[in-house]
Structure formats: structure tokens, C-alpha cells
C-alpha positions, 0 to 999 in steps of 0.5 A: 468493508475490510478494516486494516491498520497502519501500524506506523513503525517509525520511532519504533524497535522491532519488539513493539512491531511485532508485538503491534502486529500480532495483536492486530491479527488477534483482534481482527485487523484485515491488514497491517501496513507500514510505510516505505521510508527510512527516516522517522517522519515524525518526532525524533528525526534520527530515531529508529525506522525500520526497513519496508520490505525487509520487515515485512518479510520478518512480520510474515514470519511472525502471522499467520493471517492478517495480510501485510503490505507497505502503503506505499512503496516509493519505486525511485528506492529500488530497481523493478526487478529487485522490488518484484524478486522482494515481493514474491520472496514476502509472499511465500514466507507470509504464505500468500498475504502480501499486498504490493502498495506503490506509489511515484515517491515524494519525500526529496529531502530523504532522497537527497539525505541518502543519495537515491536521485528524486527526478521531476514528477513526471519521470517519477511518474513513468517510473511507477508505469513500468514498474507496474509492467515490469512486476506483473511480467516478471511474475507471470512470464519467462523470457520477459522482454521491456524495453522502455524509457527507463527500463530495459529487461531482456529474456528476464524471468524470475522463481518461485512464481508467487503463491498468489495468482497471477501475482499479489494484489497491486494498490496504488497510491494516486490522487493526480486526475490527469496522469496518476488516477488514470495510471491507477485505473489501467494497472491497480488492483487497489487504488487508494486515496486521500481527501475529504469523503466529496474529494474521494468520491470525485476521484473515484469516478475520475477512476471509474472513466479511466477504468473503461477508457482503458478496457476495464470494469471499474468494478474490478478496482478496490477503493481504499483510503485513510480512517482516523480514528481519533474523532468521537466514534459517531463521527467516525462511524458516520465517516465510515458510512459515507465511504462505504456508500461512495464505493470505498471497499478498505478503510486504513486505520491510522495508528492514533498519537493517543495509542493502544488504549484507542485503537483497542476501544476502537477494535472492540467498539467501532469495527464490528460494525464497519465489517459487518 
């Protein structure tokens, strides 16, 4: 099981990212992921928070292994084409460890704040669809026509090619069974999820017939979810174990509000056995 760590960057200045991350690397993190917002979420709501993939790009210069992604991007913030030129433009200054997380967006009060439209839940859907489809093309092919609901590209292409091929792992965030957990099943590399572990492992076969419905061996598709760490360690381990044994192959740690201290305890103590 690969163990990454959500760094959580709101509230933060980019001194204590980079040094957040770095010592994860050190210390054996399998990935470090921020998130794709531009307000705090949490606590001061006019306090720092730091730009996605713009710090990614900057924490891809600052590693040297641990893989790096934002889980996950919102798709309503930025043209497909700008987020796929993004992507490969992370992949080749981190030399190869991006992972590309999208999701259908949900935060409307920080679209109505900053002015990105927040259409209804299905376009928001069919937006990430094609945004799939669109980076996938961009990324693999030259005179890349698209010509869909909301999105039309003609004789598109785009260089470098990325250093990962085809492309970057795609993870995608669903947890909707009748569109977003197929949609999941047919495109992701990745899927991850939340809920309780009964919850996870009912999507998860949700995904499973997707998956072959669509042509696919579930099999193919990683299954990834959040891990707080901020329950005694038997607790977690016991969490963990239940995951691993539903078909969870990447456990998320959420940065604790108890700090560094736990992560660390938590590094030493809790996930070597996870990885092992």
C-alpha cells in the first residue's frame, strides 16, 4: 500500500510548504498533494492560500522523488487545454512524478467570490468528461480534434510530450454511483473516494461493474481515500487494514490540527507497517 500525505497548504506561506514537503520526501511519503483552492477553507478566511498547480510546479523543483499532484483540481477553474499544457509543464520540471487529480468542483461561494461561472451539477459533470478526453488527447496526439458540449478543439496538439507515458496517472474524485463512479470507471487511472470503510468498499464494486461495463479490467483502476491520522494508532492501523483488504491501493494522510509532532510519530511508528 503507498502512503502520501495532504500537505494542506491554506493558511500557509510557501517557506512552510516547501519545508512541509521536503521532510516528507525525507521521511518516506509516497506523495504529497495540496488542494485546488484559492481561499482558506478553514480558520482565517482571508489568510494565505497558495495557487495549485503553480505550487506544484515550484515543489517540483524543490524534490527530487516523492510524486506531487492537487486532489483535486476543480475543471470549472481552467480551460482543458490550459490545465493539460499545466500538467506536462509539472511533469517535466518534477522529472516525471506528477499525478493529475480532477474532480467536478464544489465550492460555489469561492466561484461566485472570484467570478468562475458554478453551472449545475450535471454540466459540472460533463465538464470533467471532456476534460478527461481532451488531456488524454492533447497529450498523446497531434491534430487533436473535439468537438463536444462544451468544448471544441480543432487540429490542436501540444510540446513537450509529457515524460510519463502516455500521460500522467489521471485520479479522479467521485463518490455519485449513477454518473460520477462510472465516469471514474471508464477514465481514471486512480479513483478516490470518501466514506466509512462499508461506504468505500460499496463504491468500490460500484466501480468494479463500471469498469467492465465500459471494457476495462477493474484491476487496472487504483483505489485511494482519506486516512486520519489523528485516532489512536491501533485504530488507524485497524482502519488501514480494512482498506487494504477492500481493494484500497493509496491511503491519503490528512495533515492533523495536532501538527508535525503526530505526523512525524506517525511516520515512524504507523507507516512502515502500512507499506510493508
Amino acid at each position: 500500500m503507498k502512503v502520501g500525505i495532504d500537505v494542506s497548504q491554506h493558511q500557509l506561506e510557501w517557506p512552510e510548504l516547501r519545508a512541509r514537503v521536503a521532510w516528507a520526501e525525507e521521511v518516506g511519503f509516497e506523495s504529497a498533494w495540496v488542494f485546488d483552492h484559492f481561499t482558506a477553507l478553514y480558520g482565517d478566511r482571508k489568510g494565505p492560500c497558495l495557487e495549485a498547480w503553480t505550487l506544484l510546479a515550484a515543489l517540483g523543483a524543490a524534490t527530487t522523488r516523492i510524486r506531487l499532484g492537487a486532489l483535486v483540481t476543480g475543471v470549472t477553474y481552467r480551460h482543458p487545454s490550459l490545465l493539460a499544457a499545466e500538467a506536462v509543464t509539472v511533469d517535466h520540471v518534477s522529472a516525471g512524478r506528477l499525478d493529475i487529480g480532477l474532480g467536478a468542483a464544489w465550492h460555489e461561494q469561492e466561484h461566485g467570490r472570484l467570478g468562475f461561472d458554478f453551472p449545475p451539477t450535471r454540466e459540472r459533470t460533463e465538464r470533467l468528461d471532456e476534460t478527461v478526453q481532451i488531456i488524454k488527447g492533447l497529450l498523446t496526439r497531434d491534430d487533436f480534434d473535439f468537438d463536444g458540449r462544451h468544448y471544441r478543439l480543432q487540429r490542436a496538439f501540444y510540446r513537450p510530450r509529457p515524460v510519463q507515458q502516455p500521460h500522467p496517472p489521471i485520479w479522479i474524485g467521485a463518490g455519485g454511483a449513477k454518473v460520477m463512479l462510472p465516469l471514474a470507471a471508464r477514465h481514471a487511472d486512480v479513483w478516490h473516494g470518501f466514506g466509512s470503510v462499508s461506504e468505500l468498499a460499496r463504491k468500490s464494486a460500484v466501480i468494479d461493474r463500471a469498469a467492465e461495463a465500459a471494457g476495462r479490467d477493474p484491476a487496472e483502476i487504483g483505489r485511494s481515500t482519506n486516512l486520519s491520522i489523528s485516532e489512536p494508532w491501533d485504530s488507524v492501523r485497524r482502519e488501514a487494514d480494512q482498506l487494504r483488504a477492500a481493494g484500497f491501493t493509496h491511503l491519503i494522510a490528512s495533515w492533523p490540527s495536532e501538527g508535525r509532532a503526530l505526523v512525524e510519530e506517525f511516520a515512524a511508528d504507523v507507516m512502515p507497517d502500512l507499506t510493508g
